[in-house]
Biopython code that builds the backbone (N, CA, C, O; Angstrom):
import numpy as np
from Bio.PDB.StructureBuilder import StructureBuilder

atoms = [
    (1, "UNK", "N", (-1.151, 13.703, -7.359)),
    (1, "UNK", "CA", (-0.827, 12.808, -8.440)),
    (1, "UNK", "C", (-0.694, 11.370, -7.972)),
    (1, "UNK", "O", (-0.701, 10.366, -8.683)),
    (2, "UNK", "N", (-0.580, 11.438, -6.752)),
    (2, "UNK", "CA", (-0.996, 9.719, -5.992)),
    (2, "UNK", "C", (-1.793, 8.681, -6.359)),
    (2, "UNK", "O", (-1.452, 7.507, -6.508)),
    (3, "UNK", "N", (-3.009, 9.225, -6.517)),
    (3, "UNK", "CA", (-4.434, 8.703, -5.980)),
    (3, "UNK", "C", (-4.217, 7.898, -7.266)),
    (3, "UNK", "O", (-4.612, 6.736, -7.169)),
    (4, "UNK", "N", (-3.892, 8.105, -7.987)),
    (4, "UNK", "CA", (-4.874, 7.355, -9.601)),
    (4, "UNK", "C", (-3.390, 5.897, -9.277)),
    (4, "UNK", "O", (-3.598, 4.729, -9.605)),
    (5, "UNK", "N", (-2.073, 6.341, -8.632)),
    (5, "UNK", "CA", (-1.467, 4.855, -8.793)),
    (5, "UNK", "C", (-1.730, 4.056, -7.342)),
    (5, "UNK", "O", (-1.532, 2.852, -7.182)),
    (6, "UNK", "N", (-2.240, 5.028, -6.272)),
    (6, "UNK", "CA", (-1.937, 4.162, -5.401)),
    (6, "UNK", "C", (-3.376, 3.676, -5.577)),
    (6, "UNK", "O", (-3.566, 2.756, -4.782)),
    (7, "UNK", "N", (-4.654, 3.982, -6.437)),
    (7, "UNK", "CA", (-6.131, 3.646, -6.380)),
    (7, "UNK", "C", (-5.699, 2.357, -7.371)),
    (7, "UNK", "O", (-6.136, 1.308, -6.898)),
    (8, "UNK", "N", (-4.990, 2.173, -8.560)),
    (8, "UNK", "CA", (-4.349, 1.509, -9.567)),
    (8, "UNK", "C", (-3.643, -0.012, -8.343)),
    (8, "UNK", "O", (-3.800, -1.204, -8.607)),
    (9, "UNK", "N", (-3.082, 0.402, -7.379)),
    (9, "UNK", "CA", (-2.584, -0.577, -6.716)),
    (9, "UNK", "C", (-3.317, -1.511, -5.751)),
    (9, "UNK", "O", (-2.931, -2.665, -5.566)),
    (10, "UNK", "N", (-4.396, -0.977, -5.132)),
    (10, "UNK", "CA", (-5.239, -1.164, -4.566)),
    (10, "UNK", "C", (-6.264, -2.169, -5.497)),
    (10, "UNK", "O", (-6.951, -2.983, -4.881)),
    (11, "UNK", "N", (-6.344, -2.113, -6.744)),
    (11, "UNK", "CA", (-7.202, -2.787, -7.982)),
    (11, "UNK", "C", (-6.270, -3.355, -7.889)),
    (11, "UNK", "O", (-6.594, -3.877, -6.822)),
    (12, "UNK", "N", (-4.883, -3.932, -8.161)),
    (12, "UNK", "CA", (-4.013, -5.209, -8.480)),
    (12, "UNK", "C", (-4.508, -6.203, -7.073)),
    (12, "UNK", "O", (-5.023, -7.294, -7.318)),
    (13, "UNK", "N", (-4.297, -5.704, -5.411)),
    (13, "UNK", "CA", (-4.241, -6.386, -4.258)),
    (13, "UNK", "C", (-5.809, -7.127, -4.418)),
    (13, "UNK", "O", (-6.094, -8.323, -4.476)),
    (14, "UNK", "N", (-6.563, -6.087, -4.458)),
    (14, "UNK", "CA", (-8.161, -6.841, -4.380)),
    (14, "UNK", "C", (-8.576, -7.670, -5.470)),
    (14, "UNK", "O", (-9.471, -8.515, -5.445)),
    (15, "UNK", "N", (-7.644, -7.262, -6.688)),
    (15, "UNK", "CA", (-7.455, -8.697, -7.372)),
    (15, "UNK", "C", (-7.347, -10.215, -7.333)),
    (15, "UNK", "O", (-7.873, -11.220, -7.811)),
    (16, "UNK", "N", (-6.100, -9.725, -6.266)),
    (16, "UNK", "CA", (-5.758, -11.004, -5.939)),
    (16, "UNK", "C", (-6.073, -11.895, -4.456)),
    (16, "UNK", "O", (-5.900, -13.069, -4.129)),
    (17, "UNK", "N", (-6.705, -10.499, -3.662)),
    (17, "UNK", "CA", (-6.912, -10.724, -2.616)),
    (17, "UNK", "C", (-8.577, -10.239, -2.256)),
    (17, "UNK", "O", (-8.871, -9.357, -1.450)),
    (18, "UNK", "N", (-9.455, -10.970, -2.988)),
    (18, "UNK", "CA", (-11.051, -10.313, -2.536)),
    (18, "UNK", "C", (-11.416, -10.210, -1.402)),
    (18, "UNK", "O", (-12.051, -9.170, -1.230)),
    (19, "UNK", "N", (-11.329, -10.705, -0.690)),
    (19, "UNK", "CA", (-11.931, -10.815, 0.748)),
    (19, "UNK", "C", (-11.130, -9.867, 1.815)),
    (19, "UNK", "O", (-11.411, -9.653, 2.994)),
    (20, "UNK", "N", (-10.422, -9.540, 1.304)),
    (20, "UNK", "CA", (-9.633, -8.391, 2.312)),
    (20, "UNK", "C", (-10.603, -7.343, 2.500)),
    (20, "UNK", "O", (-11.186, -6.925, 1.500)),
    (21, "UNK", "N", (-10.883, -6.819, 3.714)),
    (21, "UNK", "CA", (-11.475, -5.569, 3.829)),
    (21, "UNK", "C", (-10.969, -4.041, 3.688)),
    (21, "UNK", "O", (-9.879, -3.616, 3.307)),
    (22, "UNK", "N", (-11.964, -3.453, 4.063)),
    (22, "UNK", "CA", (-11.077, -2.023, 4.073)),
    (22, "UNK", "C", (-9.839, -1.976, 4.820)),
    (22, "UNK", "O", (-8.760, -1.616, 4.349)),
    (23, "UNK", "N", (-10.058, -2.378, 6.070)),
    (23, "UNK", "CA", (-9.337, -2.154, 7.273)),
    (23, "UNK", "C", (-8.262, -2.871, 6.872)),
    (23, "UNK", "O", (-7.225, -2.262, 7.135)),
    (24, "UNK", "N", (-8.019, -4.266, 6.165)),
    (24, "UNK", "CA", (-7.448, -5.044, 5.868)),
    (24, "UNK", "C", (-6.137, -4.515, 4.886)),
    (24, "UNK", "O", (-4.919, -4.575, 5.059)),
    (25, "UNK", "N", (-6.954, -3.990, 3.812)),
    (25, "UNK", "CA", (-6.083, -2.890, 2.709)),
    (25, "UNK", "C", (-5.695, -1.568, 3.485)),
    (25, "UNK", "O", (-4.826, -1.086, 2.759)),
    (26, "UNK", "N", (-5.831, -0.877, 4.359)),
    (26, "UNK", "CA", (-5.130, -0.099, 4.737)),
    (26, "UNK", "C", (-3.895, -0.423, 5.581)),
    (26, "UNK", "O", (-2.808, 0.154, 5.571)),
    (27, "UNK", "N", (-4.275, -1.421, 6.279)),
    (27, "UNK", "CA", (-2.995, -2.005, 7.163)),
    (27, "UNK", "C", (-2.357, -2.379, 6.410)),
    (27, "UNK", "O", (-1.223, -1.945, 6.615)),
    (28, "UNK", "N", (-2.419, -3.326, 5.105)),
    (28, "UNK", "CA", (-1.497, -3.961, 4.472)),
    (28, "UNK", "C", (-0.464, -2.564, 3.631)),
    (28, "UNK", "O", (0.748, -2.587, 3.420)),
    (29, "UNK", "N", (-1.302, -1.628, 3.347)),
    (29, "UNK", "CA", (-0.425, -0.398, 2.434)),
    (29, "UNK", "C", (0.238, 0.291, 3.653)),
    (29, "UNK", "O", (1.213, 1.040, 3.594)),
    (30, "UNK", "N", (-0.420, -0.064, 4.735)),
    (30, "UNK", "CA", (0.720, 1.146, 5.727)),
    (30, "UNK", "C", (2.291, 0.437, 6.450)),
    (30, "UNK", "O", (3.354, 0.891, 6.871)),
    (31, "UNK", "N", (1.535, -1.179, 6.245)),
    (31, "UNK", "CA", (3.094, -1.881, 7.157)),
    (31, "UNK", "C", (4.011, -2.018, 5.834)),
    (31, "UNK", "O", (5.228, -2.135, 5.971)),
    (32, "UNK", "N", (3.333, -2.001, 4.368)),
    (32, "UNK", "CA", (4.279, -2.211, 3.444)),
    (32, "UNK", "C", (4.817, -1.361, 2.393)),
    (32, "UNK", "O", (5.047, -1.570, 1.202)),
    (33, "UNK", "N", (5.000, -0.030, 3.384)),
    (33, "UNK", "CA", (5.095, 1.125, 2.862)),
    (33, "UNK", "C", (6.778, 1.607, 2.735)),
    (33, "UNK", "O", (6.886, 2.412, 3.660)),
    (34, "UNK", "N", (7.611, 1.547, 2.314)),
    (34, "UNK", "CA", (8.846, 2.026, 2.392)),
    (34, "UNK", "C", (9.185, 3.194, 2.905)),
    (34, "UNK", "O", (9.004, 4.182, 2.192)),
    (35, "UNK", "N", (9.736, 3.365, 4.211)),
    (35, "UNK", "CA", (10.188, 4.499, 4.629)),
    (35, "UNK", "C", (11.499, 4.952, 3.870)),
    (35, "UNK", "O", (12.503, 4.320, 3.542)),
    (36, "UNK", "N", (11.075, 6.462, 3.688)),
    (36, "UNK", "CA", (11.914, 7.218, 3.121)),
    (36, "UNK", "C", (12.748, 8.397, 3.668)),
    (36, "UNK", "O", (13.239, 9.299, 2.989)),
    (37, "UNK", "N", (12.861, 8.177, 5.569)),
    (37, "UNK", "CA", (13.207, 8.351, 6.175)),
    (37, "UNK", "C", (13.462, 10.289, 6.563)),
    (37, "UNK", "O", (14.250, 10.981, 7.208)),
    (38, "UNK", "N", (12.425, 10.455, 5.826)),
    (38, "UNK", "CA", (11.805, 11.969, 5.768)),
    (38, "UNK", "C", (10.300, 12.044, 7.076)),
    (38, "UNK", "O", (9.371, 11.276, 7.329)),
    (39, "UNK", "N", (10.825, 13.640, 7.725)),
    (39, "UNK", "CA", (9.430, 13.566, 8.416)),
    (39, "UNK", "C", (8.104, 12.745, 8.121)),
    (39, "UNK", "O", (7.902, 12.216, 7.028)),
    (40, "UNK", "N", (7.418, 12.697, 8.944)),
    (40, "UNK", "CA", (6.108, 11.725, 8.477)),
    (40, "UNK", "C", (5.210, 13.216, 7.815)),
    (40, "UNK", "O", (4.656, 12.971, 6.743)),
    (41, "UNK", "N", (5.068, 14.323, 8.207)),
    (41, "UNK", "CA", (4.530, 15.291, 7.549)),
    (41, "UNK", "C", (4.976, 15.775, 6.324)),
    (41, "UNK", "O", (4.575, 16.806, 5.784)),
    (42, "UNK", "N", (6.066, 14.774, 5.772)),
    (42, "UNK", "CA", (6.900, 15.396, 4.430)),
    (42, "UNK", "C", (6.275, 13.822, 3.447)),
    (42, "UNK", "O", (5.800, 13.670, 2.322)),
    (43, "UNK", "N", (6.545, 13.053, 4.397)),
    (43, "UNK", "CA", (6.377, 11.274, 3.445)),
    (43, "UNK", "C", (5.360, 10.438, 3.710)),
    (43, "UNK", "O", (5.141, 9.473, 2.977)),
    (44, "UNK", "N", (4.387, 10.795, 5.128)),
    (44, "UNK", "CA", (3.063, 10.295, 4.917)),
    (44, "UNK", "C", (3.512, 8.568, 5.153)),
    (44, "UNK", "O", (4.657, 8.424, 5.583)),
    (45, "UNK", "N", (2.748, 7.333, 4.920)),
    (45, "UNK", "CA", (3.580, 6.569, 5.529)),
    (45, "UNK", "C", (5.003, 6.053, 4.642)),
    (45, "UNK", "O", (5.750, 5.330, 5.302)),
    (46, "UNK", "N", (5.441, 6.356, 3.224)),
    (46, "UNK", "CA", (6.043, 6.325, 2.680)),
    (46, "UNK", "C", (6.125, 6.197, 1.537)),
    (46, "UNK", "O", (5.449, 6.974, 0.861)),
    (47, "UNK", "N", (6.956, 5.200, 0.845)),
    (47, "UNK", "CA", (6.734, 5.040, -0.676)),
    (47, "UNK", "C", (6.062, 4.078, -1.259)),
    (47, "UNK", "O", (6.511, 3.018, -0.824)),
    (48, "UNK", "N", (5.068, 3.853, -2.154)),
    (48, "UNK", "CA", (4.589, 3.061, -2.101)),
    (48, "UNK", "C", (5.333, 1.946, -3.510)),
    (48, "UNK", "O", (5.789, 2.225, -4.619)),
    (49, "UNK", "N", (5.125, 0.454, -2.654)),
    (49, "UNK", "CA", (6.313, -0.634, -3.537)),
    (49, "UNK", "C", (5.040, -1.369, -3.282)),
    (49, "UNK", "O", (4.584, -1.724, -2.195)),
    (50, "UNK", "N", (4.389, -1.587, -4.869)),
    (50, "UNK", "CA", (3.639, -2.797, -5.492)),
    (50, "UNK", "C", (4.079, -3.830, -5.848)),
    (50, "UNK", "O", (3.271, -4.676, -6.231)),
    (51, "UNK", "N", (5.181, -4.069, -5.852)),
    (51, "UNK", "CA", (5.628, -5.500, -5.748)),
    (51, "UNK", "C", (5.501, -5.946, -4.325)),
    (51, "UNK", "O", (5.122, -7.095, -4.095)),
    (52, "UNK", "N", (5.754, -5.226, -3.481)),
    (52, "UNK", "CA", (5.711, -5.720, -1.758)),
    (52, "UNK", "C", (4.593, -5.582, -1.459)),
    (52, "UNK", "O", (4.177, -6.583, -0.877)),
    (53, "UNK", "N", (3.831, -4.776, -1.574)),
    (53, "UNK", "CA", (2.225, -4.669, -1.436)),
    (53, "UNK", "C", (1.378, -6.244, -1.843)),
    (53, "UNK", "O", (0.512, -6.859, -1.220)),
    (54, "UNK", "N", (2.021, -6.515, -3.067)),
    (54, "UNK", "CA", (0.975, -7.709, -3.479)),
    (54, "UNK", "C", (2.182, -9.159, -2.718)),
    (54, "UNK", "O", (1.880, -10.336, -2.918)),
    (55, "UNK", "N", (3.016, -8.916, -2.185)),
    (55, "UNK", "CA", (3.855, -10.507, -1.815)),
    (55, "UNK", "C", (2.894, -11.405, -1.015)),
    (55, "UNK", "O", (2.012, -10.908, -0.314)),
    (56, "UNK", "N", (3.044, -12.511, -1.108)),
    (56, "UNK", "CA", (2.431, -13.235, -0.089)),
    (56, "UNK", "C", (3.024, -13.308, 0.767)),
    (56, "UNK", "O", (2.872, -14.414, 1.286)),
    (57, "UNK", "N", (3.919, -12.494, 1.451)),
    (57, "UNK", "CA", (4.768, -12.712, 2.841)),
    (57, "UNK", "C", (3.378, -12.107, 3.762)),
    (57, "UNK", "O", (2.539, -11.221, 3.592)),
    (58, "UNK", "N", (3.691, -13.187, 4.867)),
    (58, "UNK", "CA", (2.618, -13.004, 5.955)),
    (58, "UNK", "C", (2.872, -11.734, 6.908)),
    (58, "UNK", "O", (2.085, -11.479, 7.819)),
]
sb = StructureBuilder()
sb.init_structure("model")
sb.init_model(0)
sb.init_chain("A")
sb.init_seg("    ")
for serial, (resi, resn, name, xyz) in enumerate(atoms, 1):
    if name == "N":
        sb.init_residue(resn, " ", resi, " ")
    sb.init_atom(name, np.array(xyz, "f"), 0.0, 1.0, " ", f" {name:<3s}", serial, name[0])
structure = sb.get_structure()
């Protein structure tokens, strides 16, 4: 049940951010991922926060 918000979030970033690459959008969803302080085999890199995803913090 992921895919359709985190594919949904991914359409807001490349919105605003075209030129980002693949590699570019995966790093940015994995460093701005909220740990939920559950195994990584239970939470994957975590939760995903679209407001922090799209910040312009460097």
């Amino acid at each position: 049940m992921a895919t359709p918000i985190v594919a949904g979030a991914i359409a807001l970033l490349l919105e605003k951010y075209p030129c980002m690459t693949n590699r570019d959008v995966k790093l940015r969803l994995r460093e701005r991922a909220v740990d939920l302080g559950l195994p990584r085999n239970r939470q994957g890199w975590g939760l995903l926060d679209v407001e922090r995803l799209l910040a312009d913090e460097v």
